[in-house]
C-alpha positions in Angstrom: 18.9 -0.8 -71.8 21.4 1.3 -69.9 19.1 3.1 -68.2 16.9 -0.3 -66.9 20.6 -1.4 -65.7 21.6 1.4 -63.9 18.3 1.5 -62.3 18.5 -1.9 -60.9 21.9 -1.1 -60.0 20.4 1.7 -58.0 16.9 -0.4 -56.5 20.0 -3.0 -55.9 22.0 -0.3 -53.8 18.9 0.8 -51.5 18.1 -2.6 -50.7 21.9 -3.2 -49.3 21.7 -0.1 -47.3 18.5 -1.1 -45.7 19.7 -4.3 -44.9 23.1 -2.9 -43.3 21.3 -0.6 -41.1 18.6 -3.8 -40.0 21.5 -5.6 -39.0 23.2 -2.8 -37.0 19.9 -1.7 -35.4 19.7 -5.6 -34.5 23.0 -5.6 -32.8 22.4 -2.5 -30.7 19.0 -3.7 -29.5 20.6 -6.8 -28.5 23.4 -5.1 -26.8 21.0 -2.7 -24.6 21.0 -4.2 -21.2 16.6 -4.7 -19.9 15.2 -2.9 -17.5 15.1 -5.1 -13.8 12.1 -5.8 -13.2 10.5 -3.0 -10.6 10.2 -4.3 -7.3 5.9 -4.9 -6.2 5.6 -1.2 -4.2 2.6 -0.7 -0.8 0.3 1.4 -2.6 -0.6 2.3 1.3 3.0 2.8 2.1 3.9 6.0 4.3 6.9 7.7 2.6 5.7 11.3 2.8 4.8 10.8 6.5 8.1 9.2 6.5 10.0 12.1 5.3 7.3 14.1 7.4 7.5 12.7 10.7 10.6 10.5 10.5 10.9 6.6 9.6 10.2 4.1 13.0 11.8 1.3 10.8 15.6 3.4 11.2 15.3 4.1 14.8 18.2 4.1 17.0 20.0 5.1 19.9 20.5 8.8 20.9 16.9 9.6 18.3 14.3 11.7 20.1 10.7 10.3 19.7 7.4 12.6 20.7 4.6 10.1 21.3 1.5 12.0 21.4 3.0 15.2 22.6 5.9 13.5 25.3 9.4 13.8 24.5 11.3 10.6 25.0 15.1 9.3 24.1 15.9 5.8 22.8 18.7 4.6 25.0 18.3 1.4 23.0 16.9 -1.3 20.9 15.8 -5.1 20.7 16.2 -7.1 17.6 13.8 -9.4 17.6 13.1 -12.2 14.8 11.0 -15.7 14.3 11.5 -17.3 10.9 11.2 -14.7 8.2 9.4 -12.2 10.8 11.7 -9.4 12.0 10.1 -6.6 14.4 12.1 -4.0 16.7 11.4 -3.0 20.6 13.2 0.3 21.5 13.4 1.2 25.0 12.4 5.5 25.4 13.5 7.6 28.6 11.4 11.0 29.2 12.8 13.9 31.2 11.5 12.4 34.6 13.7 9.2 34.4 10.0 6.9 33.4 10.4 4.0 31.1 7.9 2.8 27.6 8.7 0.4 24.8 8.1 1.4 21.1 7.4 -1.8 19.3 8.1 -1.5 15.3 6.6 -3.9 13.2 5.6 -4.5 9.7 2.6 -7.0 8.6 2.9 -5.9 6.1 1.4 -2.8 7.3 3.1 -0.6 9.5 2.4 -1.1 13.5 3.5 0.9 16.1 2.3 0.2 19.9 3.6 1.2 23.2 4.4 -0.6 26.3 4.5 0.2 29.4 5.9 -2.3 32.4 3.7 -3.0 34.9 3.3 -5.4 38.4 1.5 -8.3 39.3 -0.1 -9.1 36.5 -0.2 -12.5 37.0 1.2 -15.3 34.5 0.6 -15.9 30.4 -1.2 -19.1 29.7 -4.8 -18.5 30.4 -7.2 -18.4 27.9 -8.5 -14.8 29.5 -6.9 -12.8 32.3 -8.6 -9.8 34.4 -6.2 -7.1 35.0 -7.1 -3.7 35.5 -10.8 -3.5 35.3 -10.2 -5.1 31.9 -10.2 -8.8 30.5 -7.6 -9.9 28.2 -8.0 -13.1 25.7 -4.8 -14.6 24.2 -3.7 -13.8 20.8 -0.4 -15.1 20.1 2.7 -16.7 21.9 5.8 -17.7 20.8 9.3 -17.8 20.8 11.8 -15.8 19.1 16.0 -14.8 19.0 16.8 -11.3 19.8 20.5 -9.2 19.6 19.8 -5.8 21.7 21.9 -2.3 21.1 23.3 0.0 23.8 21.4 0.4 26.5 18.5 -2.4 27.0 19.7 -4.5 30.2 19.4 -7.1 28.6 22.3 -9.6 26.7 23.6 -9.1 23.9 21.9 -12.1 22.5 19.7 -14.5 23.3 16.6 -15.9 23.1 12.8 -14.5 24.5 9.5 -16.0 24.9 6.1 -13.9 24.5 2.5 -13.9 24.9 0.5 -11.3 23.5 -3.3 -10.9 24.9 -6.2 -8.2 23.8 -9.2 -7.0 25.1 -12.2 -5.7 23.7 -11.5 -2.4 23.3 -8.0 -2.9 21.8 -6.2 -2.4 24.9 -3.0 -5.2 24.5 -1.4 -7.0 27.4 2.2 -8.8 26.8 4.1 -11.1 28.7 8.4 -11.7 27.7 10.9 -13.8 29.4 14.4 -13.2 28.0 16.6 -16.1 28.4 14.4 -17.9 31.2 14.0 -15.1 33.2 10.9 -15.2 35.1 7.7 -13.1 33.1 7.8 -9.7 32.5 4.3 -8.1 32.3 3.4 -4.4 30.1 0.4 -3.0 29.1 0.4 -1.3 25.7 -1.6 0.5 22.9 -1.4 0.6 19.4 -0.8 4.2 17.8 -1.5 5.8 14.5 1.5 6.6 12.2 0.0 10.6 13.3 1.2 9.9 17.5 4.8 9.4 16.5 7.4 12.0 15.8 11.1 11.3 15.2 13.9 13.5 15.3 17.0 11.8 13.9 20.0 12.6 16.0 22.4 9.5 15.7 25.2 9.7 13.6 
């Protein structure tokens, strides 16, 4: 009789320790903060050519760009957005005092183009335009608010109208007027993430 007692006392004993440590096992999973949920990731996106061949997206004054072999500075950059669409123009010097545009956008891609001014090229609206042995059918136009940094000529703020055209071959016409300025006209090009080399000298 003793011994069925002292074994119950013992099956009675187990039974409270397992229950102790369920409870305390409960409490600690309840205090262990989750995980945030990870962010959706480009499964496309460019980070090692990033780290390679320096990020477009953090461009700014003072960086030196190679396009294709050519060594340019950015003396500056327009901030350019239209409802939740954000994009960047940065204007790039070379050693012989000539001017291009390096247009940095994301949809959701990465795009990089550059423009280059150029003269009497006539006025956006047209469904096509001729220009330079080429015609050009209208894409997009639009408005959209800009803030610009160091050197740009333009204001520190404002507002720009575009209208973007395309030919066949993928050769791209634009047309901006910044604050109702009259219509600035530039060729461009789209490049592959392999034409652009960034060397990060800003502070």
């Amino acid at each position: 009789m003793n011994g069925l007692i002292a074994t119950l006392i013992v099956v009675i004993v187990v039974l409270l320790v397992v229950a102790v440590i369920a409870v305390i096992m409960g409490v600690r999973a309840r205090r262990v903060t989750p995980e945030p949920p990870k962010r959706p990731t480009d499964p496309f996106h460019t980070g090692d050519q990033d780290s390679l061949r320096g990020d477009p997206r953090a461009l700014r004054a003072g960086d030196i760009v190679e396009v294709r072999g050519r060594t340019y500075t950015v003396r500056g950059t327009v901030r350019l957005s239209e409802g939740s669409w954000h994009w960047s123009e940065h204007l790039l010097d070379d050693a012989k005092g000539g001017q291009v545009w390096l247009a940095v956008e994301e949809d959701p891609d990465l795009i990089l183009s550059l423009w280059t001014p150029v003269a009497d090229a006539g006025q956006p609206g047209p469904k096509t335009i001729d220009f330079g042995g080429r015609t050009y059918h209208s894409e997009e136009s639009g408005s959209a608010t800009f803030r610009s940094e160091a050197t740009t000529g333009l204001a520190e703020q404002g507002t720009v109208r575009y209208h973007d055209y395309e030919a066949s071959d993928g050769s791209l016409l634009g047309f901006e007027s910044y604050d109702g300025a009259d219509w600035e006209a530039s060729t461009g090009e789209e490049l592959s993430r392999y034409d652009v080399l960034i060397y990060p000298t800003a502070d």
